[in-house]
ZALUM-679355 format. One record per residue: residue number from 1; residue in three letters; chain; x, y, z of N, C-alpha, C in turn. Coordinates in steps of 0.2 Angstrom, whole numbers. Layout:
N
[node NUM 'ALA' 'A' [X Y Z] [X Y Z] [X Y Z]]
...
END
This chain:
112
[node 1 'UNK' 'A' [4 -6 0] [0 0 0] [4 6 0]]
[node 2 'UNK' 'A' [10 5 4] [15 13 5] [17 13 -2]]
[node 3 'UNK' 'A' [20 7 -6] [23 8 -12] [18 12 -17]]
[node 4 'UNK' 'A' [10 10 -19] [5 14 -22] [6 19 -19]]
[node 5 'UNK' 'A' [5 20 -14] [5 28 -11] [10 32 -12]]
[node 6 'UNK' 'A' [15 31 -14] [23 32 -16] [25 36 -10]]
[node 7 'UNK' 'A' [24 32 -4] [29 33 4] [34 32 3]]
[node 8 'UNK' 'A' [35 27 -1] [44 24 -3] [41 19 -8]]
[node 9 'UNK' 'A' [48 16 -11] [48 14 -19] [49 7 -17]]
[node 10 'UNK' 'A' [47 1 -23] [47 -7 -21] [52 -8 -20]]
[node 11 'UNK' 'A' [62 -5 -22] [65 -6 -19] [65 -6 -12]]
[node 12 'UNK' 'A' [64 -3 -10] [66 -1 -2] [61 -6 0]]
[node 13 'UNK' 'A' [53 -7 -2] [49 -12 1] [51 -21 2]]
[node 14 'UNK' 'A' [56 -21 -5] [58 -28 -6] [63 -31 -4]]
[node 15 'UNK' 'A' [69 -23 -3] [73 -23 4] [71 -26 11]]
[node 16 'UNK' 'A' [64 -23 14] [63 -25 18] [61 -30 20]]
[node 17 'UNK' 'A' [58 -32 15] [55 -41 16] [59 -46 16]]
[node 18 'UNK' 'A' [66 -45 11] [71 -45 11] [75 -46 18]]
[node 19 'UNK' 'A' [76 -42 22] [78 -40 30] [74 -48 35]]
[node 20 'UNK' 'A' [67 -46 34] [63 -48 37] [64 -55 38]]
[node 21 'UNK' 'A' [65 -59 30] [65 -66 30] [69 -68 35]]
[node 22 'UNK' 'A' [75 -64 35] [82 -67 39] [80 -67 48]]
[node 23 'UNK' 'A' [75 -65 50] [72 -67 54] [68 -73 54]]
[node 24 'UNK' 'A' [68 -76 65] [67 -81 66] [59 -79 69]]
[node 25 'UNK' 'A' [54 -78 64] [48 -75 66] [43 -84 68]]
[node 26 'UNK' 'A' [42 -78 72] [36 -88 78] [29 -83 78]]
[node 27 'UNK' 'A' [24 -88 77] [19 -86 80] [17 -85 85]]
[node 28 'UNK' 'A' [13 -82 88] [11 -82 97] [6 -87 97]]
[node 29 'UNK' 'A' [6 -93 100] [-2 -94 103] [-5 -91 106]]
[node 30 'UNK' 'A' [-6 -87 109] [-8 -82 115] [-11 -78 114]]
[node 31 'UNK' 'A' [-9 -76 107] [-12 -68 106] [-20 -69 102]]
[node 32 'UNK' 'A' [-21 -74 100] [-29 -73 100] [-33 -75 106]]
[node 33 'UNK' 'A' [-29 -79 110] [-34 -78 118] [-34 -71 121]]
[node 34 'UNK' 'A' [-32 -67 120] [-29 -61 123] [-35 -56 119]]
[node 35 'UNK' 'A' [-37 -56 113] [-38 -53 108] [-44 -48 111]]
[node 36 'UNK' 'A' [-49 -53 115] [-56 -49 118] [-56 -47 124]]
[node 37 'UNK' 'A' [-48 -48 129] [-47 -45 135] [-43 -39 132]]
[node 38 'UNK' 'A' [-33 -43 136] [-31 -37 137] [-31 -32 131]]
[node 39 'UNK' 'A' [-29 -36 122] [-30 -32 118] [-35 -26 118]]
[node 40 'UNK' 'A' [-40 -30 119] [-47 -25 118] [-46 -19 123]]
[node 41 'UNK' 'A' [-43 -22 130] [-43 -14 134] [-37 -10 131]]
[node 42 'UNK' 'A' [-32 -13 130] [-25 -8 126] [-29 -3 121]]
[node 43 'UNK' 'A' [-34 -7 116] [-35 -2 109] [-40 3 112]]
[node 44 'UNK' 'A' [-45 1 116] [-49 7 119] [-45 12 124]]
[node 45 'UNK' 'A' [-42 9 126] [-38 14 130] [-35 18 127]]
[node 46 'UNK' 'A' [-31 17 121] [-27 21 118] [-29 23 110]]
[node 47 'UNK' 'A' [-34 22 109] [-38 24 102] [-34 20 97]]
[node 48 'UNK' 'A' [-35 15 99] [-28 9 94] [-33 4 90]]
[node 49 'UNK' 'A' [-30 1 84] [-35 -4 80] [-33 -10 85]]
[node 50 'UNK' 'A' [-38 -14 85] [-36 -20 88] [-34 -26 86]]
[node 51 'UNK' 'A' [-32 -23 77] [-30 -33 73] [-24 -30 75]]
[node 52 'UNK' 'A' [-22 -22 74] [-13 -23 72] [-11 -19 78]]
[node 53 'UNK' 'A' [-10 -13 80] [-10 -8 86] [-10 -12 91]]
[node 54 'UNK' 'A' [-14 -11 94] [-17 -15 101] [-11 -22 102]]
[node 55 'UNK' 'A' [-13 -26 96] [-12 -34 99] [-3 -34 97]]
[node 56 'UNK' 'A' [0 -30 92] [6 -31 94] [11 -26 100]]
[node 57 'UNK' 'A' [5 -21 104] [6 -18 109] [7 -24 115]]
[node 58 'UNK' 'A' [2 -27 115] [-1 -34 121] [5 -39 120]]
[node 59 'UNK' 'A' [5 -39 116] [11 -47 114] [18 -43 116]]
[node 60 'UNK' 'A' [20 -36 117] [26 -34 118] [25 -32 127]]
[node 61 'UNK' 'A' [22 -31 130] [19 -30 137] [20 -37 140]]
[node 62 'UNK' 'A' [15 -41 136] [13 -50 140] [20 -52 138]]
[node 63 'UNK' 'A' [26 -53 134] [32 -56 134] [36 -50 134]]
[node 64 'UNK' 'A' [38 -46 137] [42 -41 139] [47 -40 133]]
[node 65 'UNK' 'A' [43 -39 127] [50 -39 122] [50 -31 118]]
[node 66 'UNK' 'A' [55 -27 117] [55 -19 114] [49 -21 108]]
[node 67 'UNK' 'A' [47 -16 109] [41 -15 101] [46 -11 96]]
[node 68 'UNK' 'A' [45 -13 93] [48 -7 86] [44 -5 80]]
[node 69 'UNK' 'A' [44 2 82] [39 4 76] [40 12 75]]
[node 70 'UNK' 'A' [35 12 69] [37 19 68] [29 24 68]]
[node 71 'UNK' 'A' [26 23 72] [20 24 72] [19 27 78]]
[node 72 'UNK' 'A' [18 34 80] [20 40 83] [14 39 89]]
[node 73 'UNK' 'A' [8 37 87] [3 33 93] [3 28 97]]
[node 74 'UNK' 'A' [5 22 92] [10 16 95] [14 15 101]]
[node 75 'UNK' 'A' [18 23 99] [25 23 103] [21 27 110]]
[node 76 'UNK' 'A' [19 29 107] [15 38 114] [8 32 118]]
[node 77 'UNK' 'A' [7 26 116] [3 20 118] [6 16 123]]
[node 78 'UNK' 'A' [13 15 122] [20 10 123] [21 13 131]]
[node 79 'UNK' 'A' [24 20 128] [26 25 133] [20 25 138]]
[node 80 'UNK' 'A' [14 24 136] [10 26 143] [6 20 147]]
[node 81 'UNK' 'A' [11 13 144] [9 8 145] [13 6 152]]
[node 82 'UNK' 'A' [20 9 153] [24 10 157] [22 9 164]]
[node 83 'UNK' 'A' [19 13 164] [17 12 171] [9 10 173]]
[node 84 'UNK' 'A' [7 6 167] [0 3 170] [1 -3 173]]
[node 85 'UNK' 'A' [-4 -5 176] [-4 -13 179] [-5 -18 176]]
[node 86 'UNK' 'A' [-6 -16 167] [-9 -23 164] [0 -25 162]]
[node 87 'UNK' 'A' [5 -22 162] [9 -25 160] [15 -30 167]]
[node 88 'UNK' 'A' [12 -27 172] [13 -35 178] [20 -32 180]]
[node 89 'UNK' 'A' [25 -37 180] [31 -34 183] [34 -34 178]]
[node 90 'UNK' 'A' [34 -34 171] [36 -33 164] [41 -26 167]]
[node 91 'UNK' 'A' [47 -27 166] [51 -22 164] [50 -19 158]]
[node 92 'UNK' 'A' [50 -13 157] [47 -10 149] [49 -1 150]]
[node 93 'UNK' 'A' [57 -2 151] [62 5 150] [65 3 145]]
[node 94 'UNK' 'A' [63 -4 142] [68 -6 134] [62 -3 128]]
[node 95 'UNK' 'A' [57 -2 130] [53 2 124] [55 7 124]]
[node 96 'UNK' 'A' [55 10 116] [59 16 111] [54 20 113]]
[node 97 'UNK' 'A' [58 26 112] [56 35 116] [50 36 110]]
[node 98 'UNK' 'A' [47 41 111] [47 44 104] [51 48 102]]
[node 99 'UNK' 'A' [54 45 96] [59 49 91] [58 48 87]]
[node 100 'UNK' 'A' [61 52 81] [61 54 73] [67 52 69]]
[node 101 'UNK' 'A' [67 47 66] [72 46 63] [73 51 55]]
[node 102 'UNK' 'A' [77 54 54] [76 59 49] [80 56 45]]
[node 103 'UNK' 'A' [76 56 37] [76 55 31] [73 47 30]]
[node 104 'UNK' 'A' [68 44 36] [64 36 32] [59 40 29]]
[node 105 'UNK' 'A' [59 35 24] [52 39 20] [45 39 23]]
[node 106 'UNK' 'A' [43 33 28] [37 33 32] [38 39 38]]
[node 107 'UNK' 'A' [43 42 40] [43 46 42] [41 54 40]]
[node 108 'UNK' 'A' [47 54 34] [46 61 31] [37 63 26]]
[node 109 'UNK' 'A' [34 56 23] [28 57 22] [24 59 28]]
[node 110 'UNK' 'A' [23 57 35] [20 59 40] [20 67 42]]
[node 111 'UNK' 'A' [24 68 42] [26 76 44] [22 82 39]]
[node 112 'UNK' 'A' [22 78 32] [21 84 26] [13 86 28]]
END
């Protein structure tokens, strides 16, 4: 969809998939029992979708793992997840600030 909306070019996308492969990607069992509880409270709580936003919020909270993303809600969602109690004694100072990395294309389209 980025690449039709010319955010960035199929190179960079084919790059990424590219990237991606080389990753050891698992599915979650978990995260569709999760989907009508915690998820559902993460995306009301924080105006978040609950197929992609929400549940890859909830899956980085419930296994303590850094979220990475480049989604300025997500992260401002992450950050005030911090100190809630749905994330338990989850240590979660390894989740990213909000910052701006200057010159990605899904960035620099956001700002225009």
């Amino acid at each position: 969809m980025n690449v039709r909306r010319r955010r960035y070019g199929a190179d960079f996308r084919d790059g990424a998939l590219s990237d991606l492969s080389s990753f050891a990607i698992q599915v979650d069992p978990e995260t569709d029992r999760q989907a009508w509880g915690a998820t559902a409270r993460l995306a009301g709580r924080h105006r978040l979708t609950l197929y992609d936003d929400a549940a890859y919020l909830e899956l980085a909270l419930r296994r303590g793992l850094p979220l990475a993303t480049l989604d300025r809600d997500l992260r401002a969602a992450a950050g005030g997840e911090r100190e809630s109690s749905i994330a338990g004694n989850v240590n979660l100072s390894h989740f990213p600030q909000r910052t701006r990395e200057v010159g990605h294309p899904a960035n620099d389209s956001a700002v225009r």
